[in-house]
Every structure is written in C-alpha cells, then in structure tokens.
C-alpha positions as CSV (number, residue, x, y, z in Angstrom):
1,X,-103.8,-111.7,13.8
2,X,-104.5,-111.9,17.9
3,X,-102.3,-110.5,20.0
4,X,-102.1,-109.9,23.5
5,X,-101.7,-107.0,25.8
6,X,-100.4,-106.8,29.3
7,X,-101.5,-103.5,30.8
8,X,-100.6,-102.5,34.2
9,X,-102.4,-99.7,35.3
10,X,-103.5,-97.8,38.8
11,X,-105.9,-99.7,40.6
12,X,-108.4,-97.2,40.6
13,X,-112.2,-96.9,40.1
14,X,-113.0,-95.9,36.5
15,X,-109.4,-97.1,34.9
16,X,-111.3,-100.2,33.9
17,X,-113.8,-98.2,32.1
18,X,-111.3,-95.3,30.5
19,X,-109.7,-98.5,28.6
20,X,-112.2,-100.6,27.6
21,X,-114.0,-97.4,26.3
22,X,-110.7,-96.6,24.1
23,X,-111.0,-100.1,22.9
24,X,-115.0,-99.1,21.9
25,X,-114.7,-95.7,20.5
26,X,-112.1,-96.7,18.1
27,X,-113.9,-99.8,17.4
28,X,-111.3,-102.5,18.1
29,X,-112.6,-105.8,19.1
30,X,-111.5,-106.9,22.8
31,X,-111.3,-111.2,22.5
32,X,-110.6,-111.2,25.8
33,X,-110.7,-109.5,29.0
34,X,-108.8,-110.2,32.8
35,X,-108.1,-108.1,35.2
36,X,-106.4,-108.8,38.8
37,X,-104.1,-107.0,41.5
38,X,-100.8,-107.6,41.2
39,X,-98.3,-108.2,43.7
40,X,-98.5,-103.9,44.8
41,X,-102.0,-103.6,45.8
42,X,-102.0,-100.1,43.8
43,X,-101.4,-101.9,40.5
44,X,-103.6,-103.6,38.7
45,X,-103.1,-106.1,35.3
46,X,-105.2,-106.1,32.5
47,X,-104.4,-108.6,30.1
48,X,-106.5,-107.9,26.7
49,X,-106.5,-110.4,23.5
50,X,-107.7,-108.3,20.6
51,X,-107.2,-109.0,17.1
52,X,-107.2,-107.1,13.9
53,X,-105.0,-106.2,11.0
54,X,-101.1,-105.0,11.8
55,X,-102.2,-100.9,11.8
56,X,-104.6,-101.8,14.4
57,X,-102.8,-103.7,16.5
58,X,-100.2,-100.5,16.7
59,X,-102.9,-98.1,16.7
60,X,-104.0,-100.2,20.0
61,X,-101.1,-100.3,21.6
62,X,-100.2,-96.4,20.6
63,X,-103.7,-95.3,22.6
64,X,-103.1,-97.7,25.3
65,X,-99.5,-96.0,26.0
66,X,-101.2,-92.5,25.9
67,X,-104.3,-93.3,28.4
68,X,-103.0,-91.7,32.1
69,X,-104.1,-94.2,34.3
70,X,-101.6,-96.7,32.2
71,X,-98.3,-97.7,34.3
72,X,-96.6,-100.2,31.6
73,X,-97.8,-101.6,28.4
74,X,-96.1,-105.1,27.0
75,X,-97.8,-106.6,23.9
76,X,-96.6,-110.5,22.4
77,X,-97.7,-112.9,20.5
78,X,-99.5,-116.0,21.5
79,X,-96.8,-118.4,20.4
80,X,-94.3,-116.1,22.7
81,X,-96.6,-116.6,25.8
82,X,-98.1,-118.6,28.3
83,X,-101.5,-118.7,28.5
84,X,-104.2,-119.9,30.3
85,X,-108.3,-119.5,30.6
86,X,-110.3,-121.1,33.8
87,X,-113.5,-122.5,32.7
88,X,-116.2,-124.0,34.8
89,X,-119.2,-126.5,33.1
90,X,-121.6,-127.8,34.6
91,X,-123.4,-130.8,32.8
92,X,-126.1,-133.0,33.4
93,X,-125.7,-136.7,33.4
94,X,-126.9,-140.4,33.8
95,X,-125.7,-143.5,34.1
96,X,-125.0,-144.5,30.0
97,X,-122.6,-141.7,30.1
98,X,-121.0,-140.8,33.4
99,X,-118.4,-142.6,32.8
100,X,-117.7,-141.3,29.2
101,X,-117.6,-137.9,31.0
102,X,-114.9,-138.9,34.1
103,X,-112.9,-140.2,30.9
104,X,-113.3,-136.7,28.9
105,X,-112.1,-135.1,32.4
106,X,-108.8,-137.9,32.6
107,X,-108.0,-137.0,29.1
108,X,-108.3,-133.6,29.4
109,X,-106.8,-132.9,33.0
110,X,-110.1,-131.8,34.1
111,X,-111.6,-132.2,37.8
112,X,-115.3,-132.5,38.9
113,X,-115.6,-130.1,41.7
114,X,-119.0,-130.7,42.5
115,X,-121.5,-133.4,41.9
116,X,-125.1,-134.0,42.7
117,X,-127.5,-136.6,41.9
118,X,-127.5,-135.9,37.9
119,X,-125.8,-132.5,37.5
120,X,-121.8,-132.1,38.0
121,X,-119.4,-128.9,37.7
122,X,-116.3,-129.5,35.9
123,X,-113.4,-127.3,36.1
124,X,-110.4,-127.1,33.4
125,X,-107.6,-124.4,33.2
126,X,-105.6,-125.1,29.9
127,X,-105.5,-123.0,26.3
128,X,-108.4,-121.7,24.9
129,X,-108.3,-124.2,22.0
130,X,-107.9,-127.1,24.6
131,X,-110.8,-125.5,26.0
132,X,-112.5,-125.0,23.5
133,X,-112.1,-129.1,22.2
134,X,-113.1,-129.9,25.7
135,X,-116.6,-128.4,25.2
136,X,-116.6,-130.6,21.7
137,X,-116.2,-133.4,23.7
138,X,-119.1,-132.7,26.0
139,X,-121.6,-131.7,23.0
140,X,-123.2,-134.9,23.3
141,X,-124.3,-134.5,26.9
142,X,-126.5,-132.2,28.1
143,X,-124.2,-128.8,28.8
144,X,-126.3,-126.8,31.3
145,X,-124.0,-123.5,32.1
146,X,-120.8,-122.1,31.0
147,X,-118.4,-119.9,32.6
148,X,-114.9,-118.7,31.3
149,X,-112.9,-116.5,33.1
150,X,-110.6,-115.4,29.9
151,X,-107.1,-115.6,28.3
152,X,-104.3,-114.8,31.5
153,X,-101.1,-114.9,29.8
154,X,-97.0,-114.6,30.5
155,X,-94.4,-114.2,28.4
156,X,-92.3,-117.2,27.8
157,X,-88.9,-117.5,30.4
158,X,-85.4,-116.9,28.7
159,X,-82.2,-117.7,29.4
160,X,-80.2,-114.8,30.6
C-alpha cells in the first residue's frame, strides 16, 4: 500500500538529511521524494510517497512526528489527493515519426519546449501512471534522457 506524506519542517541545512536518514536506518523504502519552500521562507514541504505494509506505514509516520526539525506531519491516500510529477524527455526524431510524436504530446497534454534539428524536449505534468503510459507511448522512438521531478501532492478540497 503507498501512501503519502506531507512534512513541513524548518528550512534548515541538514533537516533534509535527518529524514531521509530515518527513512534508511529503519529501512523503509522512499518512492518518492520533493521538497520546496513554502509560502514562510523558514518552512520547508517534503512530500514523501513510501509504501509498505500497514505497521510500517505507522511506524513511518510515528518517527517522522518525533524527528525535531519536523513542524507538521499530514499523511493520505492517493485516491484522497491531488497529485502531480513534472517530467521532461527528450527524444530523438525523423520525419516517419514526428508527427506520431506531436500526436502522443496532443493526446497526452504534453508540450515540446525545445526542438532542434532531430532531438526535441517534451514536458508533461500529470499522474505518475499518466506519466508513466506517456513514456509507453514513446518506446518506439528513440528516448534519449529522462528527468522526473517526483510525486507533489494536495489533499482533495471539501465542502465546509
């Protein structure tokens, strides 16, 4: 089971170290790792997908709450949240499939944000599993770098 942590903590050198290092010494898996200012330049959001059974998704939660450098810790579930991952691609291409690529990008909501003679960069911010079919898509062209940024992620709005 995934589930996803939103961790504000002081943004300090070292905090980012402290919790990824509780996240190694007890052996938990991190999926996913983001971490940003938010609006208070002395706060900083880490939002961490891990997964794992039910015991250690508390026990992670638990030794998150009891690291000092932690503020706030919120934990939901992917169908309870928002989320989002950037991903840039760049691919190369010809003229047979150009076009097959500008229609993947159409499809998928995708934009070409730079081009050269033979080589393009794609960017797409969706899901990871919208993502992730968008690479499927590219397979048969010739994929020549990757670069994800991670899962951000909200909690869904509710009526009040």
């Amino acid at each position: 089971m995934k589930r996803i942590y939103s961790v504000l903590v002081e943004n300090r050198a070292g905090v980012l170290s402290k919790v990824s290092g509780l996240f190694s010494r007890r052996n938990f898996n991190i999926d996913s790792l983001v971490v940003g200012e938010t609006a208070d330049k002395s706060v900083s959001c880490m939002t961490i997908v891990s997964s794992g059974d039910e015991r250690t998704i508390e026990q992670i939660e638990k030794q998150l709450n009891k690291k000092i450098d932690v503020i706030k810790v919120k934990t939901f579930k992917e169908s309870l949240s928002i989320n989002r991952e950037l991903m840039l691609i760049k691919v190369k291409y010809n003229k047979e499939n150009r076009r097959d690529i500008m229609e993947n990008c159409q499809i998928m909501n995708a934009q070409i944000v730079d081009m050269s003679k033979n080589m393009m960069v794609i960017q797409i911010c969706d899901t990871s599993e919208r993502i992730e079919l968008f690479i499927e898509m590219l397979r048969s062209v010739s994929i020549v770098e990757i670069a994800r940024t991670g899962t951000v992620a909200l909690t869904k709005c509710k009526e009040q």
